[in-house]
C-alpha positions as CSV (number, residue, x, y, z in Angstrom):
1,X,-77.4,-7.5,-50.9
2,X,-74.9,-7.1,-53.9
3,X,-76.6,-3.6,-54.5
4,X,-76.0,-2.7,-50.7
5,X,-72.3,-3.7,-51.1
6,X,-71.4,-2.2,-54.2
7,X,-73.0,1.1,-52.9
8,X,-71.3,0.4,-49.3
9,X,-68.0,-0.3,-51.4
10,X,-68.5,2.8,-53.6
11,X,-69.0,5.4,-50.8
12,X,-65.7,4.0,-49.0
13,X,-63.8,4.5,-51.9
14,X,-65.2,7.8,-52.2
15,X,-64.3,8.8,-48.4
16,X,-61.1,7.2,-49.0
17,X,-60.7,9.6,-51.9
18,X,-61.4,12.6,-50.0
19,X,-58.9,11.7,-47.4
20,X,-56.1,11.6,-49.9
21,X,-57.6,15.4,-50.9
22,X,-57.3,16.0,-46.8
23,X,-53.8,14.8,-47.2
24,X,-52.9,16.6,-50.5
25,X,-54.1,20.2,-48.7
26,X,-52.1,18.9,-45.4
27,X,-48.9,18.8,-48.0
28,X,-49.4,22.6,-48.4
29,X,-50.0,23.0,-45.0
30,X,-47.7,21.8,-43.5
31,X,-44.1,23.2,-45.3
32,X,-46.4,26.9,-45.2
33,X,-46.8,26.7,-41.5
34,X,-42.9,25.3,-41.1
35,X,-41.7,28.3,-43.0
36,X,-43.7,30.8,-41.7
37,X,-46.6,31.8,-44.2
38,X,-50.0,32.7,-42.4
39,X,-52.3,30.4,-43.6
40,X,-56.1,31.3,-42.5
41,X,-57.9,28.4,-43.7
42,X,-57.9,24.7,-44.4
43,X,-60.6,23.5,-45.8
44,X,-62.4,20.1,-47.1
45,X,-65.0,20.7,-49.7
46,X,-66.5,23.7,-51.2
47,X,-69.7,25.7,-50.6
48,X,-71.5,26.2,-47.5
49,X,-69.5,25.5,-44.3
50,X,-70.9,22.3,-42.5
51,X,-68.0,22.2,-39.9
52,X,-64.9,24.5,-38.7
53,X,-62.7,25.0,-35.8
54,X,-60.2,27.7,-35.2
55,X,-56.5,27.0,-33.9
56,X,-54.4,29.6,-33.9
57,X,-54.8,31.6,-37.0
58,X,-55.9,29.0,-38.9
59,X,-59.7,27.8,-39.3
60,X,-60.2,24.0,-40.3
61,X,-63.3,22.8,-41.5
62,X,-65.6,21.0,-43.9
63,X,-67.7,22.0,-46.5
64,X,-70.7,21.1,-48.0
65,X,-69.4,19.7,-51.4
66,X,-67.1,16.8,-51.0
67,X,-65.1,17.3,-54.4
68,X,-61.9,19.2,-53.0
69,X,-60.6,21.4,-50.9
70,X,-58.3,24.5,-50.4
71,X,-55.4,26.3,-47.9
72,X,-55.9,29.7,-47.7
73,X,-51.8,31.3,-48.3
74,X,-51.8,34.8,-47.7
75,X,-50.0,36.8,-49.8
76,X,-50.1,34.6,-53.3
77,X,-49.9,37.9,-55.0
78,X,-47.2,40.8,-54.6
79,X,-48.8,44.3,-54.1
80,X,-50.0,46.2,-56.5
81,X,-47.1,48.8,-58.1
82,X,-47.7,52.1,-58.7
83,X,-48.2,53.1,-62.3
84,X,-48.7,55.9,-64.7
85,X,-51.3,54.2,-67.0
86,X,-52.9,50.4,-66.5
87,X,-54.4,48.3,-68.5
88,X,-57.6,46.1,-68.4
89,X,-55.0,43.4,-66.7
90,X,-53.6,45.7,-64.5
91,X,-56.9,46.1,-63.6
92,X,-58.3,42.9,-63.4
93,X,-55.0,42.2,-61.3
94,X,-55.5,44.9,-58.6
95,X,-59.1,43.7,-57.9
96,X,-58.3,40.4,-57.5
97,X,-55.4,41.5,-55.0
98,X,-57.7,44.0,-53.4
99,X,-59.9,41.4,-51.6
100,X,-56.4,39.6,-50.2
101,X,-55.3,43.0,-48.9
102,X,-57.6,44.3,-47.0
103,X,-56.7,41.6,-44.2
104,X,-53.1,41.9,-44.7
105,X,-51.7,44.0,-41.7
106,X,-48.1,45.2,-40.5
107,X,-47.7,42.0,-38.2
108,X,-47.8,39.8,-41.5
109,X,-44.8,41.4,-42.9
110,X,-42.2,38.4,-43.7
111,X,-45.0,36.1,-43.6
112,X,-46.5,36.7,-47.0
113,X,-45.8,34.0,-49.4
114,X,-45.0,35.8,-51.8
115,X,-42.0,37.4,-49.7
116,X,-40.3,33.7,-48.9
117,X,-37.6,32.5,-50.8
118,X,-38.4,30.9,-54.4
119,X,-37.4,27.8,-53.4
120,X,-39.6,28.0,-49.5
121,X,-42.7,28.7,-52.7
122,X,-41.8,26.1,-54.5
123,X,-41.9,23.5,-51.6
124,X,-44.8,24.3,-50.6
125,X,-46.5,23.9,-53.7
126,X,-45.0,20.7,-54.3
127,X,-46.4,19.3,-50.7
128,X,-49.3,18.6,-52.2
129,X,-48.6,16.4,-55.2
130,X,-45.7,15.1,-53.6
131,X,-48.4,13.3,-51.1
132,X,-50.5,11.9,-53.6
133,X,-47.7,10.7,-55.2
134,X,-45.9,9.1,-51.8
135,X,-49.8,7.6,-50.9
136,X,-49.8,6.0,-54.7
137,X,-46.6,4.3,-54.5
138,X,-47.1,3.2,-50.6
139,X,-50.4,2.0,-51.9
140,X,-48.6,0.2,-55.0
141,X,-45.8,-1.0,-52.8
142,X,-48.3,-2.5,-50.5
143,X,-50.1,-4.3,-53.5
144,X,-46.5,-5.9,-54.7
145,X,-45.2,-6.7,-51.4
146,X,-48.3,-8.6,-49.9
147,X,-50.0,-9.9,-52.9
148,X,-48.2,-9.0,-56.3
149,X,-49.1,-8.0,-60.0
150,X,-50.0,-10.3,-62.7
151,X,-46.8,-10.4,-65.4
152,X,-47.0,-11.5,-68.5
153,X,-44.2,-14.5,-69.1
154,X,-42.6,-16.2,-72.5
155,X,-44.7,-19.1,-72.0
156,X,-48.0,-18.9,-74.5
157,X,-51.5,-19.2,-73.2
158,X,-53.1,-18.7,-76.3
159,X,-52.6,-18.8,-80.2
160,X,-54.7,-17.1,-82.4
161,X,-56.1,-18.6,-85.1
162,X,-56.8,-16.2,-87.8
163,X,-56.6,-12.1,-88.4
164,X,-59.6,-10.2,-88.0
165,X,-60.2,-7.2,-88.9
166,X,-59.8,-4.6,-85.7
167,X,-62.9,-2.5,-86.9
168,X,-65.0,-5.6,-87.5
169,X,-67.9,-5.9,-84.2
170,X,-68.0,-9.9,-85.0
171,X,-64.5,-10.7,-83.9
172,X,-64.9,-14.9,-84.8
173,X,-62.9,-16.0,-87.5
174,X,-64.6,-16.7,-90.5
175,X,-64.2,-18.4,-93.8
176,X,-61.3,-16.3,-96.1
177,X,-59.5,-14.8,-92.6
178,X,-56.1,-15.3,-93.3
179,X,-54.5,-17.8,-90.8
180,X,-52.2,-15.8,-88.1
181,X,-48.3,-15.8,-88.3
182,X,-48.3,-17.9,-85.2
183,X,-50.7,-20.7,-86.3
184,X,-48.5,-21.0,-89.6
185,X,-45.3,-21.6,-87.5
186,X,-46.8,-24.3,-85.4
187,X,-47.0,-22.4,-82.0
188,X,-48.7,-24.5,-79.5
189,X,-50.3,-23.2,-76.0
190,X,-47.7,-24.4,-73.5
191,X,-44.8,-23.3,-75.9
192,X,-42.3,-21.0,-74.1
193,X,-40.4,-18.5,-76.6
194,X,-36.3,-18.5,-76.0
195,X,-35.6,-16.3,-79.5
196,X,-37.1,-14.3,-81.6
197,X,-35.3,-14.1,-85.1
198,X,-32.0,-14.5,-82.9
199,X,-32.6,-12.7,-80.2
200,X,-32.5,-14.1,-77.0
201,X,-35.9,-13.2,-74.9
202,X,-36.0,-12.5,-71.3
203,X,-39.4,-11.0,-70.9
204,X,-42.5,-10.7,-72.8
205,X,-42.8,-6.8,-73.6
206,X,-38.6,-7.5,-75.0
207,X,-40.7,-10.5,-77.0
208,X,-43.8,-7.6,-78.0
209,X,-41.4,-4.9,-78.8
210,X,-39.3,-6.9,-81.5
211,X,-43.5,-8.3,-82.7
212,X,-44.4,-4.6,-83.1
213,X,-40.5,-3.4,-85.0
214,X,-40.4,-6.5,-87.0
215,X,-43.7,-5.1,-88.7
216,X,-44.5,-7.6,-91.8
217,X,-40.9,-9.0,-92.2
218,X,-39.3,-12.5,-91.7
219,X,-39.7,-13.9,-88.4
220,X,-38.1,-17.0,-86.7
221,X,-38.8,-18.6,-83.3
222,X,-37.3,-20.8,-81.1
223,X,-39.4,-22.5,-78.2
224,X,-38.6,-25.1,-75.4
225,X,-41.7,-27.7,-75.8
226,X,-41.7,-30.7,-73.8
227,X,-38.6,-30.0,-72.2
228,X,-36.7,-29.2,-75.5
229,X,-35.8,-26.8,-77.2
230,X,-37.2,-26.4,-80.7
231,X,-36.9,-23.9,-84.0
232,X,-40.1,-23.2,-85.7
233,X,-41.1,-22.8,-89.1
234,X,-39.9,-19.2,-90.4
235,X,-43.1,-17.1,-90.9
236,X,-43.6,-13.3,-91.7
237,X,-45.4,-11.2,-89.2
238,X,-48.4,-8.9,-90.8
239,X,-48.7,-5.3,-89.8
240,X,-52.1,-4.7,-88.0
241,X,-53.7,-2.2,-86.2
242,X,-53.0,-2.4,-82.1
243,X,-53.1,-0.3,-79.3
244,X,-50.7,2.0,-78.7
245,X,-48.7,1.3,-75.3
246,X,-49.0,4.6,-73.9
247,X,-52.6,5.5,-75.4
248,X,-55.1,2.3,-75.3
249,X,-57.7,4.5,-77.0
250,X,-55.3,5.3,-80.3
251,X,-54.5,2.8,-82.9
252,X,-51.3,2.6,-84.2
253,X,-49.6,0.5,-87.3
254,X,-47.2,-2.7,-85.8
255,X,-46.0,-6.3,-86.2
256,X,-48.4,-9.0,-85.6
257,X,-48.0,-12.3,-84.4
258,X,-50.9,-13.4,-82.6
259,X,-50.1,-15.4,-79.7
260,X,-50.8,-14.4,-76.4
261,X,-48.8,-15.3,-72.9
262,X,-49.8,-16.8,-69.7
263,X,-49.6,-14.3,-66.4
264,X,-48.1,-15.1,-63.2
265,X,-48.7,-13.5,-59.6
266,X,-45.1,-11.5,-59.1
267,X,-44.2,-10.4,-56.1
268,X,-42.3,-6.9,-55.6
269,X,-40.4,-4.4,-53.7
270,X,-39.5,-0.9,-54.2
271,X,-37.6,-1.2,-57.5
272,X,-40.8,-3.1,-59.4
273,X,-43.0,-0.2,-57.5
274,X,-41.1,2.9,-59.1
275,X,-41.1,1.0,-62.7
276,X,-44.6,0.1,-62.7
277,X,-45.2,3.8,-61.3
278,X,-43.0,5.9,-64.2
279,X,-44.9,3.4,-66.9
280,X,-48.1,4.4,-65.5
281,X,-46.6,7.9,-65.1
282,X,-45.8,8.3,-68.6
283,X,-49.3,6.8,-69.6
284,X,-50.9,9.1,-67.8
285,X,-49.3,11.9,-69.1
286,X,-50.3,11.1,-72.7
287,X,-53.7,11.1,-71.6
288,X,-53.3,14.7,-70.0
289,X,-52.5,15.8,-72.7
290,X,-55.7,14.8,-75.0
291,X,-57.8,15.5,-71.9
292,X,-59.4,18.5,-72.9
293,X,-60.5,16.4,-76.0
294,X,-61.1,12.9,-74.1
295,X,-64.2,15.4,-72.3
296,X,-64.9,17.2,-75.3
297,X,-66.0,13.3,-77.1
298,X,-67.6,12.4,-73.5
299,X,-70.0,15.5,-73.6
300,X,-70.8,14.7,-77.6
301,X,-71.4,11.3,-77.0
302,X,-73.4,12.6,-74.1
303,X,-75.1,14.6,-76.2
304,X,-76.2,12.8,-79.5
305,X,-77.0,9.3,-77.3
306,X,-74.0,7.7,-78.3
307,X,-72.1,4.7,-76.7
308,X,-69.5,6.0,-74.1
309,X,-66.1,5.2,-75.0
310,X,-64.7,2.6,-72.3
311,X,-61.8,4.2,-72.3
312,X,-62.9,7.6,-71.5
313,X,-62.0,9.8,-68.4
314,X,-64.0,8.9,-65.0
315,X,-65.0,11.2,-62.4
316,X,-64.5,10.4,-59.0
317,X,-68.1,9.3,-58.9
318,X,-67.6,7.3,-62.1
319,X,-64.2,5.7,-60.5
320,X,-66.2,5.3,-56.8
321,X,-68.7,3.3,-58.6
322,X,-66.2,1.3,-60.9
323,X,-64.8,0.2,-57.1
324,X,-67.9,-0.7,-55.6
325,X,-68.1,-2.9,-58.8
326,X,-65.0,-4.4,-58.1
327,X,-65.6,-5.2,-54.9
328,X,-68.6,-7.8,-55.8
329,X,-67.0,-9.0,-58.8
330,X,-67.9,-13.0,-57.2
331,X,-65.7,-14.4,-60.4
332,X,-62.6,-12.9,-59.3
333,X,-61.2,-14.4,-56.4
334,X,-61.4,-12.1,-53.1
335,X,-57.3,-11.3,-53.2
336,X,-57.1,-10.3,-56.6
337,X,-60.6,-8.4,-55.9
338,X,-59.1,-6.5,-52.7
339,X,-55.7,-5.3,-54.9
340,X,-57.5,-4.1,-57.9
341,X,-59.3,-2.0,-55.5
342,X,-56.4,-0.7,-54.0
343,X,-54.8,-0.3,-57.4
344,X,-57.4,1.6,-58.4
345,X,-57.3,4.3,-55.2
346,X,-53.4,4.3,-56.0
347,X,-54.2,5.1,-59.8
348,X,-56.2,8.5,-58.6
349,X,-53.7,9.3,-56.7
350,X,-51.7,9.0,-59.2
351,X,-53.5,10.9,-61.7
352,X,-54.2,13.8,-59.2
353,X,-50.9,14.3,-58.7
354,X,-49.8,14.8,-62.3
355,X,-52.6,16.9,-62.7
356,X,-51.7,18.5,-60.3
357,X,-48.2,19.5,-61.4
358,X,-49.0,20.6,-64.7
359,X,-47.6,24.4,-65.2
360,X,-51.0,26.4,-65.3
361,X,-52.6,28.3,-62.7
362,X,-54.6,27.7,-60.7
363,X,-52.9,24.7,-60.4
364,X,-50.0,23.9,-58.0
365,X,-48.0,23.3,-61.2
366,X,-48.7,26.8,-62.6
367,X,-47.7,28.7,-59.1
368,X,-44.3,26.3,-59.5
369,X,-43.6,28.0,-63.0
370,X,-44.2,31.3,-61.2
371,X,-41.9,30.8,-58.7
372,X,-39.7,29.4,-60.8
373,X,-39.6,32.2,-63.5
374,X,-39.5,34.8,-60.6
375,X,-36.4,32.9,-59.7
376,X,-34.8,32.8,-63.1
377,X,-35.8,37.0,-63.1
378,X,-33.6,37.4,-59.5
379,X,-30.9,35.0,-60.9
380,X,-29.7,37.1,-64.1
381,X,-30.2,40.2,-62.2
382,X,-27.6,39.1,-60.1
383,X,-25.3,38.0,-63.1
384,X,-25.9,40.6,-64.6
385,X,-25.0,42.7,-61.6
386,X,-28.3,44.9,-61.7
387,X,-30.9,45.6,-58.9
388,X,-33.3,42.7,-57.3
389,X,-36.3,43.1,-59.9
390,X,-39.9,43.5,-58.0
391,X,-41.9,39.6,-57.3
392,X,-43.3,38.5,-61.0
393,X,-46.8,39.7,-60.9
394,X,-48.5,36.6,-61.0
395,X,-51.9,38.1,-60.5
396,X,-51.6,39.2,-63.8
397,X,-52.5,35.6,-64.7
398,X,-56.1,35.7,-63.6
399,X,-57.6,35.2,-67.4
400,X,-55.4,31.7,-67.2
401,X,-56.7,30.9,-63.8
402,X,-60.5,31.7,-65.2
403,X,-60.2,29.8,-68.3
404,X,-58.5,26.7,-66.6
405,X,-60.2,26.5,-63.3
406,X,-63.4,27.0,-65.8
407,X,-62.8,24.0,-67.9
408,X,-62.4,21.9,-64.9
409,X,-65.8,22.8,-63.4
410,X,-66.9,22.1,-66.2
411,X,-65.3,19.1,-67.3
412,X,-65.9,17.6,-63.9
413,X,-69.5,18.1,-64.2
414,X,-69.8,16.9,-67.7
415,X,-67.9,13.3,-66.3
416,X,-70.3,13.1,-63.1
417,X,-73.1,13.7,-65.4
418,X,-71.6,10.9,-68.0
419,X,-71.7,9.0,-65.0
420,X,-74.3,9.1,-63.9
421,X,-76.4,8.4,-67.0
422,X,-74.1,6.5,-69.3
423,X,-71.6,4.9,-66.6
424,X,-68.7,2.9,-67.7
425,X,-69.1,-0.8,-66.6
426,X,-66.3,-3.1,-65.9
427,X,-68.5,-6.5,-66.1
C-alpha cells in the first residue's frame, strides 16, 4: 500500500508540475495574443502529437513527452538583410529564418514579434517566469498563512558536546575530542541566549552570524535560565568547517560554538513570504551558477559507481519521487507532511523561473537581453540623432541556442538517468 501511495503521490506531483509548465507557456500567451503577435501553436510536451485543437490561428495540444512545452511566436527573427559577402553565421542565420518565413505572408505585417515595441518583447518574455514565480510565492504564502514554517528561536535545544572532525564518517565523540565552546561555558538545553559578547540578540541567524564572524576569538554569553538572567563563563569559539549559507554543498571556514536551537511553527503573511522567497532566490542562484558542474559530478559519479551527492540537482522525476516520499513519511505528522510537499512544488517553481531568466538563448532570459540590447541600439541612435538602426539580428545567435539548449537535453537526461538508478532518498 505505501508503494501504491508514494507512486500515486509521485505522479500527482508530476502532473502538478506539468500544469505549472501549462501555466508558464500561458504567460507567453497571453501578453503575445494581447499585443497582437500571431502565435500558431501552444503546446504541452514534445514529440509526437497525442492531442490538438485549432481556435483561431492558434493550435493547442499535447504531446507525447511530458517534459515541457513551447508557444510558437512568429516572427522571433528579423529578415534576412541583403549583403555583399556572408559568412558561415550569416548563413547559419538565414536557414534558420528560412523555415519561419515561408509561412509569413503580407497579412502578418505588424504582427511579427520582432516588429513590436522592445518593451511589448520584453513582456512577453517575462509572462512566463513571472507565473512560476507568482504560483511559488502563492504556494509559499499559502504554506505561512495556514500552517507556517519552522524558525529557529534563541532558546537551545541542544549542546554539543565535543568537535569532530567534519570529514570524519564516525561523527560520536571520542576520547581526545576537544570539548565544544558551548559545553565549556556551561550552556544548558533550555537556556535562551539575550547577548552575545554584548550584543543584544533578537533572532537566531543575528545569534549564527556573530558565531560565524567571531571566528576563534573571545566570546561571552548571557542567558535567561529559570527565569533569570545569567552571564556565562567567557569561552573562545574555534574556527571549523560549516556549510556555507548560500551553498550547503561548499565548506567554508567560520566560528563555532556548538549549540543548537529549538524551532517553532511561525505563522506568516506576505512580508515573511517575499523574505523567505529572495533567501531562497539568492540560494538558488548560487547553485545556477555551478550547475553545469553540479551535472558534470552527477554523470561522473554516475559513471565510476560512486555515491550520489545528496545535495546534487534533481530532475523532475528525481523531485516527483522525493514527493511521493514525503507524502508517506508516517513519522512526520500529516500537516508538516502536506506543507513540505507543497514547499517542494513551490521550490520548482521557483527554480524554473530563475532558470528561466537567465540571459542566454534559447531561454526566455536570453530573448530579454535581445530585446533589451536592440533597445539600448534604438536609444543612442536617437541621442545621437542618427537613423532607427535595423532589429539586432538575433538569429545570429543560433551556435548559443545549440550549445545551451544541448546541454540541457543533456543534462536533463543525465539527472532522470541519476534518478533513476542512483535516486536521492530523503529517509
Amino acid at each position: 500500500m505505501t508503494t501504491v501511495a508514494v507512486v500515486a503521490l509521485a505522479v500527482l506531483f508530476f502532473a502538478l508540475i506539468m500544469a505549472s509548465i501549462a501555466l508558464h507557456e500561458i504567460g507567453h500567451l497571453l501578453p503575445a495574443k494581447l499585443f497582437g503577435v500571431k502565435v500558431t501553436q501552444y503546446f504541452v510536451g514534445f514529440g509526437r502529437t497525442l492531442w490538438s485543437r485549432r481556435r483561431g490561428e492558434t493550435e493547442y495540444g499535447i504531446k507525447a513527452i511530458p517534459l515541457g512545452g513551447y508557444v510558437r511566436l512568429v516572427g522571433m527573427y528579423p529578415p534576412e538583410r541583403p549583403a555583399e559577402e556572408k559568412g558561415w553565421l550569416t548563413r547559419l542565420a538565414d536557414d534558420a529564418r528560412s523555415a519561419e518565413y515561408e509561412e509569413i505572408s503580407a497579412a502578418d505585417d505588424g504582427h511579427l514579434l520582432y516588429q513590436k515595441p522592445v518593451w511589448q518583447r520584453i513582456v512577453v518574455m517575462l509572462g512566463g517566469p513571472t507565473m512560476n514565480l507568482v504560483l511559488a510565492f502563492v504556494i509559499f504564502l499559502g504554506i505561512n498563512a495556514l500552517h507556517g514554517t519552522y524558525q529557529p528561536t534563541l532558546e537551545v535545544a541542544r549542546v554539543s558536546d565535543c568537535i569532530v572532525e567534519a570529514d570524519r564518517a564516525d561523527q560520536e565523540c571520542r576520547e581526545g575530542d576537544p570539548a565544544t565552546p558551548a559545553t565549556q561555558a556551561g550552556l544548558e538545553v533550555g537556556d535562551r541566549i539575550v547577548e552575545f559578547n554584548g550584543v543584544a540578540l533578537s533572532d537566531w541567524d543575528q545569534m549564527s552570524e556573530l558565531i560565524r564572524e567571531n571566528r576563534d576569538q573571545a566570546a561571552t554569553l548571557v542567558v535567561e535560565r529559570d527565569g533569570a538572567v545569567t552571564a556565562l563563563p567567557e569561552v573562545r569559539t574555534v574556527i571549523t568547517g560549516v556549510p556555507d549559507r548560500l551553498d550547503p554543498t561548499a565548506t567554508v571556514e567560520a566560528g563555532f560554538l556548538g549549540v543548537s536551537p529549538r524551532h517553532e511553527l511561525t505563522r506568516g503573511g506576505i512580508v515573511a513570504t517575499a523574505e523567505q522567497m529572495w533567501e531562497m532566490t539568492r540560494m538558488s542562484a548560487v547553485a545556477l551558477v555551478s550547475f553545469p558542474v553540479r551535472i558534470y559530478n552527477v554523470a561522473v559519479d554516475l559513471v565510476t559507481g560512486q555515491p550520489r551527492d545528496p545535495n546534487s540537482p534533481l530532475s523532475i522525476v528525481g523531485a516527483s519521487r522525493v514527493a511521493g516520499e514525503i507524502g508517506v513519511a508516517e513519522d512526520i505528522p500529516v500537516p508538516d507532511r502536506v506543507a513540505s510537499w507543497f514547499s517542494l512544488l513551490g521550490s520548482v517553481n521557483l527554480f524554473v523561473a530563475l532558470l528561466n531568466l537567465v540571459p542566454l538563448p534559447p531561454l526566455d532570459g536570453g530573448h530579454i537581453a535581445g530585446a533589451l540590447y536592440d533597445g539600448l541600439r534604438r536609444a543612442l541612435a536617437t541621442l545621437l540623432r542618427r537613423p532607427t538602426p535595423h532589429p539586432a539580428d538575433t538569429a545570429k545567435l543560433l551556435p548559443v541556442v545549440y550549445l545551451v539548449g544541448g546541454f540541457l537535453l543533456v543534462g536533463g537526461v543525465v539527472l532522470i538517468i541519476a534518478d533513476v538508478i542512483t535516486p536521492i532518498s530523503l529517509f
